[in-house]
C-alpha positions as CSV (number, residue, x, y, z in Angstrom):
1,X,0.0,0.0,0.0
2,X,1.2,3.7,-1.1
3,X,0.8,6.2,1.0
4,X,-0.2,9.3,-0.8
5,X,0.9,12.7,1.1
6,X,-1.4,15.7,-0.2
7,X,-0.8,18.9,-0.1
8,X,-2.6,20.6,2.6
9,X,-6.0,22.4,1.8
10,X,-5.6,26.2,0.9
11,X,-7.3,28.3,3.1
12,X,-10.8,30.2,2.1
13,X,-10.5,33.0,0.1
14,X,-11.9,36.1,1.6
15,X,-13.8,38.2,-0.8
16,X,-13.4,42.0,-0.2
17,X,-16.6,43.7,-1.4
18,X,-15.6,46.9,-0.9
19,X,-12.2,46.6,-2.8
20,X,-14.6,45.9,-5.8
21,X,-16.8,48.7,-5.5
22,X,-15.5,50.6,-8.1
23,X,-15.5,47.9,-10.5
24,X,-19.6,47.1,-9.5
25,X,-20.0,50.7,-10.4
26,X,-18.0,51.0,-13.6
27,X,-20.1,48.1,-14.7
28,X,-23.6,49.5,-13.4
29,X,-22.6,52.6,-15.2
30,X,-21.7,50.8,-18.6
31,X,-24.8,49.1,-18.4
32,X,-26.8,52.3,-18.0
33,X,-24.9,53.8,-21.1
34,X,-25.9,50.7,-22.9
35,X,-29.4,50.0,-22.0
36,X,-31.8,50.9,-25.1
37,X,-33.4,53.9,-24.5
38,X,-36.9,52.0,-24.8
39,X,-36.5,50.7,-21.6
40,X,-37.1,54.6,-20.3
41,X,-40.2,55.1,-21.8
42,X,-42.0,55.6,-25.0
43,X,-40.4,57.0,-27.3
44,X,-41.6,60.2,-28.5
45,X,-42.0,59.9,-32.3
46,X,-40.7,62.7,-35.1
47,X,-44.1,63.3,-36.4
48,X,-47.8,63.2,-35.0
49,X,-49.0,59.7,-34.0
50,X,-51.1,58.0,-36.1
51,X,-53.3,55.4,-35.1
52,X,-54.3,53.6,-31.8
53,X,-54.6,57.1,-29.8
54,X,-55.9,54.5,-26.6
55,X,-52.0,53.4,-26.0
56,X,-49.4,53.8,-23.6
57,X,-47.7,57.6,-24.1
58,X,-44.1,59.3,-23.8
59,X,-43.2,60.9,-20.9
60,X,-43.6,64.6,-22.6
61,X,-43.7,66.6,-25.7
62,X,-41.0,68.3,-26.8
63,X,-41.4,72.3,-26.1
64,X,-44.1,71.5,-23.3
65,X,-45.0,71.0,-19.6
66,X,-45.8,67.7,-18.4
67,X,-48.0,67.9,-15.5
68,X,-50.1,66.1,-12.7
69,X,-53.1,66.7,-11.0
70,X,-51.9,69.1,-8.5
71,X,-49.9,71.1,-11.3
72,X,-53.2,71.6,-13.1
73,X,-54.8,72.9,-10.2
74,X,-52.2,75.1,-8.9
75,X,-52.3,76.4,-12.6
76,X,-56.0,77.1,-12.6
77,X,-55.7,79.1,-9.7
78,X,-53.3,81.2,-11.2
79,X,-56.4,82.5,-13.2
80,X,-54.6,82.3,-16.7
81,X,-54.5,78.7,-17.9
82,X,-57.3,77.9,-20.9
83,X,-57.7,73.8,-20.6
84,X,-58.8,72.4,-23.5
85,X,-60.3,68.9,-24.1
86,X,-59.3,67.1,-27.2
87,X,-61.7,64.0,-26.9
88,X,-62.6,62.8,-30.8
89,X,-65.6,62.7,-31.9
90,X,-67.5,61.5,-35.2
91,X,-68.8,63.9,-37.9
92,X,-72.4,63.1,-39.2
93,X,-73.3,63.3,-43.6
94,X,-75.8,65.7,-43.1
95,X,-75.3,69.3,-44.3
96,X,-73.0,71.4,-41.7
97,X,-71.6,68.1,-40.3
98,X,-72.4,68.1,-37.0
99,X,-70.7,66.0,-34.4
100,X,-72.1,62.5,-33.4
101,X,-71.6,62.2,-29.5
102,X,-72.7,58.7,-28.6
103,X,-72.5,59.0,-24.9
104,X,-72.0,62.3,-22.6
105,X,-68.2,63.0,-21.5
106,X,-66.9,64.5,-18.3
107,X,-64.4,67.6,-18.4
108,X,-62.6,69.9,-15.9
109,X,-65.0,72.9,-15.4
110,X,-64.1,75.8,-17.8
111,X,-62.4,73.8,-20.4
112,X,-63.3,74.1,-24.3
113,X,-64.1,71.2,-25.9
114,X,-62.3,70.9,-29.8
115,X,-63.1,68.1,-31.2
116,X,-60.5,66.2,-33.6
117,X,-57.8,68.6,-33.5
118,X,-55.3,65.7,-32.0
119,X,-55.6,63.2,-34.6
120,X,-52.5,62.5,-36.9
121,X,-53.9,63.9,-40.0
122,X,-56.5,66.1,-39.4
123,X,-57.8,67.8,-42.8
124,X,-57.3,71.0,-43.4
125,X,-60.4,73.2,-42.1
126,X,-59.9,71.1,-39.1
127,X,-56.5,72.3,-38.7
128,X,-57.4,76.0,-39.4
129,X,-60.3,75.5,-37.2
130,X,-58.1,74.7,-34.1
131,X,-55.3,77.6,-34.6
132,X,-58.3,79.6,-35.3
133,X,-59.9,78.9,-31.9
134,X,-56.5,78.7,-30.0
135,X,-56.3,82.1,-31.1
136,X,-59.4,83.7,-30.2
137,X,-58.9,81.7,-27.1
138,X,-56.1,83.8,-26.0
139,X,-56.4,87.0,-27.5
140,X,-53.6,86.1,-29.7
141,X,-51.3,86.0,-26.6
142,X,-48.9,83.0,-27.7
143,X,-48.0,83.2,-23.9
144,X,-51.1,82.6,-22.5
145,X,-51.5,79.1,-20.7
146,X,-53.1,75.9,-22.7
147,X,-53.8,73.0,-21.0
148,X,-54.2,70.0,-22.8
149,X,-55.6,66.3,-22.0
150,X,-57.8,63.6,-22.7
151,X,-58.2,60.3,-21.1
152,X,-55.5,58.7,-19.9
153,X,-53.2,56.8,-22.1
154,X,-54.5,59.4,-25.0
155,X,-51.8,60.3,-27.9
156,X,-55.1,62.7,-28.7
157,X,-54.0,65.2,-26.6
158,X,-50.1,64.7,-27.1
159,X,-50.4,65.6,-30.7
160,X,-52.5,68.3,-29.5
161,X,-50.2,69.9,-27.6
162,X,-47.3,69.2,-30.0
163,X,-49.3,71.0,-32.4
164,X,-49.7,74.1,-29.9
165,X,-46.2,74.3,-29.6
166,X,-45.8,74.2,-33.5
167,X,-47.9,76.8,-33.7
168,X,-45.5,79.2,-31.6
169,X,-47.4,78.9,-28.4
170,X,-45.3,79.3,-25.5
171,X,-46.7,78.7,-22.1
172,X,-48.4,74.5,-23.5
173,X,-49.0,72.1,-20.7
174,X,-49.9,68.2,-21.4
175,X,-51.6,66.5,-18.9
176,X,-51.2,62.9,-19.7
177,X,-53.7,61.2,-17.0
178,X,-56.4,63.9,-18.7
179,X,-59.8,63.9,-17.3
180,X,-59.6,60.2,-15.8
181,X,-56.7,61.2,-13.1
182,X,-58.7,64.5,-12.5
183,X,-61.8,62.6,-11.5
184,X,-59.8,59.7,-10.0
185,X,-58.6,62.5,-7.1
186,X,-62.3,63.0,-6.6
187,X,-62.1,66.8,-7.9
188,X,-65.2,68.5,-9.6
189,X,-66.3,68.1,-13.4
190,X,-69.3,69.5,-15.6
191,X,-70.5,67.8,-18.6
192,X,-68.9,68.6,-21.6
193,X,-70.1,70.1,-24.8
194,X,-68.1,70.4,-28.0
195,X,-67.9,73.9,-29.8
196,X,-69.6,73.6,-33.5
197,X,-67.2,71.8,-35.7
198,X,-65.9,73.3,-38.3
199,X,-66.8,73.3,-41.9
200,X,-67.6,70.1,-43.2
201,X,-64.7,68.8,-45.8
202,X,-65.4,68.5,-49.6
203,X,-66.6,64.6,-50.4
């Protein structure tokens, strides 16, 4: 029989976790750098959207205000903010054109109701219609406050208020939870009517 001497056992090796910090943090930092900016959002697109308004929205337009329920109502009390509601609505075939509402909507009190005006492609007298009321509206003050929202998850009233800010207007705020966050906080609302469309468009 052959005896076999091995070597002894090597002791436990002691990890140092704070030796490696900066290591863990060069890599957290990498992968932050690296992570596809789709993970922070949705992003916002170069145009107007164009379909499926009912879908998740960016974080913010480009050249606006974001805000939450109490931003809107610390900007009503200011006095100065115009809030406009955006929810689309169907046009009827019968001379004039008048809107088909199929059931009765909720809005914050004082808003205007336009119709349409945050679809992707509105047609043209719809899109004179809305700078026209956005400027009789304010007075033709481009620095006036508009407020504009929806429902929630609404690209309606994102491409609304990207097409405020198109239009030169300064002082555009987009409230992305629109009238559904506003009721969810228990706040007040009055039925909403929409202003007379515009002309009707040439068949």
């Amino acid at each position: 029989m052959v005896c076999t001497h091995l070597p002894p056992p090597r002791p436990a090796r002691t990890v140092r976790w704070g030796s490696n910090l900066p290591t863990v943090a060069a890599l957290l930092l990498t992968l932050a750098f690296t992570t596809p900016t789709l993970a922070a959002g949705i992003p916002q697109p170069d145009g107007y959207r164009l379909s499926d308004y009912r879908s998740p929205t960016p974080d913010g337009v480009v050249g606006a205000e974001t805000v939450d329920t109490p931003a809107v109502q610390a900007l009503l009390s200011h006095g100065r903010l115009i809030p406009i509601f955006v929810q689309r609505l169907e046009r009827s075939t019968l001379p004039g054109g008048p809107w088909l509402q199929s059931k009765p909507y909720r809005q914050i009190p004082g808003s205007v109701w336009l119709p349409n005006v945050g679809v992707g492609t509105p047609d043209p007298a719809t899109l004179a219609w809305f700078e026209f009321q956005l400027d009789r509206l304010t007075g033709g003050d481009r620095s006036r406050d508009l407020l504009f929202y929806c429902l929630s998850d609404c690209w309606l009233s994102w491409n609304a208020a990207k097409r405020a800010v198109l239009l030169g207007y300064a002082r555009v705020h987009w409230y992305p939870t629109g009238i559904d966050g506003w009721m969810e906080a228990g706040l007040p609302t009055e039925e909403a009517h929409p202003l007379p469309p515009p002309a009707a468009p040439t068949p």
